[in-house]
C-alpha atoms as one frame of an Amber mdcrd trajectory, in Angstrom:
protein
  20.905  11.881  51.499  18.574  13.344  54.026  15.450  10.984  54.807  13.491
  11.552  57.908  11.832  14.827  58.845  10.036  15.502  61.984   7.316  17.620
  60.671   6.485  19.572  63.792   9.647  21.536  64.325  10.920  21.582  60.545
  14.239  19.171  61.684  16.155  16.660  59.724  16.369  13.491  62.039  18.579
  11.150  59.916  21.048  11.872  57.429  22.414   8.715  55.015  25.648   8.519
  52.763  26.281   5.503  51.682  26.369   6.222  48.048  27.556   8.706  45.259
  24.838   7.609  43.046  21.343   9.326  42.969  18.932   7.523  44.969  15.663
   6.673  43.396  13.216   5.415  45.990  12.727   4.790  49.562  10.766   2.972
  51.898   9.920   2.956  55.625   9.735  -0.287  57.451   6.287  -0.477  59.403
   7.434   0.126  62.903   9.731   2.812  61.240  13.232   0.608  62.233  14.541
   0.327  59.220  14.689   1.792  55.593  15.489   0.548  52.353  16.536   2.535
  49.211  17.652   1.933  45.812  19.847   3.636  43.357  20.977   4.076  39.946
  24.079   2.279  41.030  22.035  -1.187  40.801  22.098  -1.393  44.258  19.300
  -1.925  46.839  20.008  -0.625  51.003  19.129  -1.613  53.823  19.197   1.005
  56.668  18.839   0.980  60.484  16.845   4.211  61.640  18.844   4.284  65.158
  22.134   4.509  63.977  21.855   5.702  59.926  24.315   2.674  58.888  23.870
   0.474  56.234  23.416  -3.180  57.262  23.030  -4.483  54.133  23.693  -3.934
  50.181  22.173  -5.896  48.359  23.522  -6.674  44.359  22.188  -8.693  41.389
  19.957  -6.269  39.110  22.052  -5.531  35.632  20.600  -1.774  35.887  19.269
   1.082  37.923  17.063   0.207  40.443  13.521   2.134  40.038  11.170   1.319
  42.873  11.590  -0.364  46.692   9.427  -1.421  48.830   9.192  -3.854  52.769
   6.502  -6.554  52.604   4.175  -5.726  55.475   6.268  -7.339  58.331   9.300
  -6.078  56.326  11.092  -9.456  56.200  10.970  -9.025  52.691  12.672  -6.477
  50.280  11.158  -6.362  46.624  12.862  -4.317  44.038  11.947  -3.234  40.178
  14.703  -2.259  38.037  15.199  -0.882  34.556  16.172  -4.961  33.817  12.612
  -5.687  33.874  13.352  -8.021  36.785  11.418  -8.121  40.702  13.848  -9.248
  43.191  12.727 -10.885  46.573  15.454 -10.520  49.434  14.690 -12.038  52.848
  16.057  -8.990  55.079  16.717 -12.056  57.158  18.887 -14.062  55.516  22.814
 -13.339  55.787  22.700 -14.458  52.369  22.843 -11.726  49.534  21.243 -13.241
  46.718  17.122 -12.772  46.315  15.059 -15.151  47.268  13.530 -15.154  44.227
  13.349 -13.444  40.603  10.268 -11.913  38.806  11.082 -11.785  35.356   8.155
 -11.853  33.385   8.139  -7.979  32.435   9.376  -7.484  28.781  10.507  -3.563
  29.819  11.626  -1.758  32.861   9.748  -2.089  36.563   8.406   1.036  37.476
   6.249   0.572  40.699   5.773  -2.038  42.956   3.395  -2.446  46.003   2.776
  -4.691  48.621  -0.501  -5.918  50.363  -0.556  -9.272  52.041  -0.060 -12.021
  49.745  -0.088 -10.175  46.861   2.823  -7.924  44.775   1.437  -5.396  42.060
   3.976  -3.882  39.582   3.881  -1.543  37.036   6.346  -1.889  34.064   6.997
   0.627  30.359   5.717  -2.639  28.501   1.850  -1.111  29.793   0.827  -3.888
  31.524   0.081  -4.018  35.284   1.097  -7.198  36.641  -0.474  -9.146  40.313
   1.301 -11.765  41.618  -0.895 -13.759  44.089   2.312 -15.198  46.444   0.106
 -17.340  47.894  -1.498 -19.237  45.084   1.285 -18.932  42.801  -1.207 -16.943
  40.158  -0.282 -13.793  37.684  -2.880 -11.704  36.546  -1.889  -8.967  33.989
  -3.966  -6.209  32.762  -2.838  -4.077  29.441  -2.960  -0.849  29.189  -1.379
   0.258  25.960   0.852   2.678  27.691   4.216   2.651  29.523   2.882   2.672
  33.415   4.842   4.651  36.135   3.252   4.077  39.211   0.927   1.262  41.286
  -0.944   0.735  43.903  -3.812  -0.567  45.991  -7.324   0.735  47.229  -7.557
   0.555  50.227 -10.172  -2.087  50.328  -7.679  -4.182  48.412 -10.434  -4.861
  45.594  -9.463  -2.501  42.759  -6.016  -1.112  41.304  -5.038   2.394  40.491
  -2.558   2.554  37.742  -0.694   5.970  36.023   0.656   5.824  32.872   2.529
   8.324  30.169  -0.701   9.104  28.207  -1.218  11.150  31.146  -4.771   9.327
  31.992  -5.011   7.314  35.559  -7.264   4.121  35.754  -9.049   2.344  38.259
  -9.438  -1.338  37.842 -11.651  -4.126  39.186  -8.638  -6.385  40.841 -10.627
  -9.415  40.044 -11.542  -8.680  36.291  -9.575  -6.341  34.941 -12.642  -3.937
  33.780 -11.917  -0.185  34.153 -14.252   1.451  36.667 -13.123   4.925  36.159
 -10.732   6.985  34.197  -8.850  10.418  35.630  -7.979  13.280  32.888  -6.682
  16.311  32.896  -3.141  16.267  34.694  -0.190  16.261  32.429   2.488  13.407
  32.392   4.231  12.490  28.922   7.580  12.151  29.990   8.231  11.880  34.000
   7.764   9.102  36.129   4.711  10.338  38.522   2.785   9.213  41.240  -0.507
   8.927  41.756  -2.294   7.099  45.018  -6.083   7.271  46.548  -7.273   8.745
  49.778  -7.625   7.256  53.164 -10.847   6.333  52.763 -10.777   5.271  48.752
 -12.903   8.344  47.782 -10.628  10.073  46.091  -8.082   9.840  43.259  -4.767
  11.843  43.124  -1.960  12.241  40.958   1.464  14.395  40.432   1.370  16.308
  37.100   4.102  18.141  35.325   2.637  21.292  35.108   2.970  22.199  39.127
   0.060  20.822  40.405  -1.410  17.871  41.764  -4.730  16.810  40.473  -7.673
  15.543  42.773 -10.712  13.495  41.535 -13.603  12.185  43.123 -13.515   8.360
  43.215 -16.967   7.869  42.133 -18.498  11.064  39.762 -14.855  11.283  38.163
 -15.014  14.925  38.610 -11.761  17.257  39.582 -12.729  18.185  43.341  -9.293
  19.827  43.614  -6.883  21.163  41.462  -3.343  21.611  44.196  -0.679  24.331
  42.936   2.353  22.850  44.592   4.936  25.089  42.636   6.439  25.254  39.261
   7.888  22.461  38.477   7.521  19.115  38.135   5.595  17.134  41.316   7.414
  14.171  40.903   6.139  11.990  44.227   2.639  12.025  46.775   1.747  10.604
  49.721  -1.525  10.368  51.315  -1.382   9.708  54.915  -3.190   6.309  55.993
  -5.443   7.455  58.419  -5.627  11.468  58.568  -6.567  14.192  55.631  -2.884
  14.957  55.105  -0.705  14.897  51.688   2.767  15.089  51.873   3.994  16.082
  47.874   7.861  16.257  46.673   9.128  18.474  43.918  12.491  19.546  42.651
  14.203  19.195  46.426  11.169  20.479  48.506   8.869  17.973  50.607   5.574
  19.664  51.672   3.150  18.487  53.948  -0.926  19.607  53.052  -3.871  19.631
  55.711  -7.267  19.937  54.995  -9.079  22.973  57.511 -10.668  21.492  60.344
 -14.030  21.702  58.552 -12.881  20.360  55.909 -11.396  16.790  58.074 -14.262
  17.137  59.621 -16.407  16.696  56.523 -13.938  13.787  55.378 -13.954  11.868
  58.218 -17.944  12.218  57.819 -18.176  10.633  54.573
């Protein structure tokens, strides 16, 4: 598999094969070192950018492995599987068995995310799971339909959750109570992303009819409507800091920029 792309000049900068198996999900360390992946194999991998060897595969899920993902200093390795099990593994540790085993989904993992002390996951049982590592607390919120993807705001006080009745949800991290509700995209049968802007004012999501759907935060209103091709957009990316959007579909990964007046207006708001 072909992983890193250096955007400017169009050039593939690492190329992987450790596997026959299709891989699933990837994830960059922080300081861009090291990789992990997962497969339908049942396997999780560890990967060292420099070289493009594997230095470690891990084993222990009893199905395919659906989502990876580094803790923030990437010491840790947390994987969701089709087992319904989160696995912890100390990247570390010359020992190969995780750390330690969430179990308490009744269906397959579908997302997880990372933010300090606390792991969010996203399971087909509908319910959106936080574990608070620190405290040793699980908070679940239910929402009646099988989930495919997670994640933060970046103010770490809400949740933005995606699910197969092709609605996507903002919730109060604290309560649970839904602060706004995104319509309009479809996804009935694909696992599809969704994720906010840099600065939490917008909503986005993959859809299976080609596009990618963009909502203001706040009104709820479709700002933009993205036609990415015609196929399924399967994965998104919004870049942390700049008004960038990086979408994948079918084998093609394309990177989106706002016009200067445009960024300008963003970075304004």
């Amino acid at each position: 598999m072909r992983l890193l792309i250096k955007v400017t000049s169009n050039s593939f900068l690492l190329n992987c094969m450790a596997s026959f198996f299709f891989v699933v999900c990837f994830h960059s360390s922080y300081d861009n070192s090291q990789l992990c992946s997962c497969s339908s194999d049942k396997t999780v991998i560890l990967w060292d950018v420099s070289t493009g060897q594997v230095t470690r595969k891990l084993r222990g899920h009893a199905g395919k492995v659906n989502c990876v993902q580094f803790n923030e200093e990437a010491t840790v390795i947390l994987s969701g599987s089709i087992d319904g099990s989160v696995r912890c593994w100390d990247t570390r540790s010359r020992r190969f068995e995780p750390i330690q085993v969430l179990d308490e989904a009744r269906d397959s993992v579908s997302s997880v995310k990372v933010a300090q002390h606390e792991l969010l996951t996203g399971s087909v049982d509908g319910r959106v799971r936080r574990y608070d590592l620190r405290m040793g607390q699980l908070h679940v919120d239910f929402i009646s339909s099988p989930i495919t993807c997670v994640c933060f705001s970046q103010d770490g006080q809400c949740t933005l959750s995606s699910s197969l009745d092709s609605a996507v949800r903002l919730l109060d991290k604290s309560t649970g109570e839904m602060l706004g509700e995104y319509t309009g995209h479809k996804m009935k049968g694909y696992k599809l992303d969704c994720c906010l802007s840099s600065k939490d004012t917008h909503v986005l999501s993959c859809s299976e009819d080609g596009y990618v759907y963009c909502w203001d935060l706040v009104e709820g209103s479709l700002s933009l409507k993205l036609p990415v091709g015609k196929g399924v957009v399967q994965s998104l990316s919004f870049h942390p800091t700049e008004t960038c959007l990086l979408t994948a579909m079918e084998g093609r990964v394309q990177v989106w920029g706002a016009k200067p007046e445009e960024a300008q207006d963003e970075a304004m708001t």
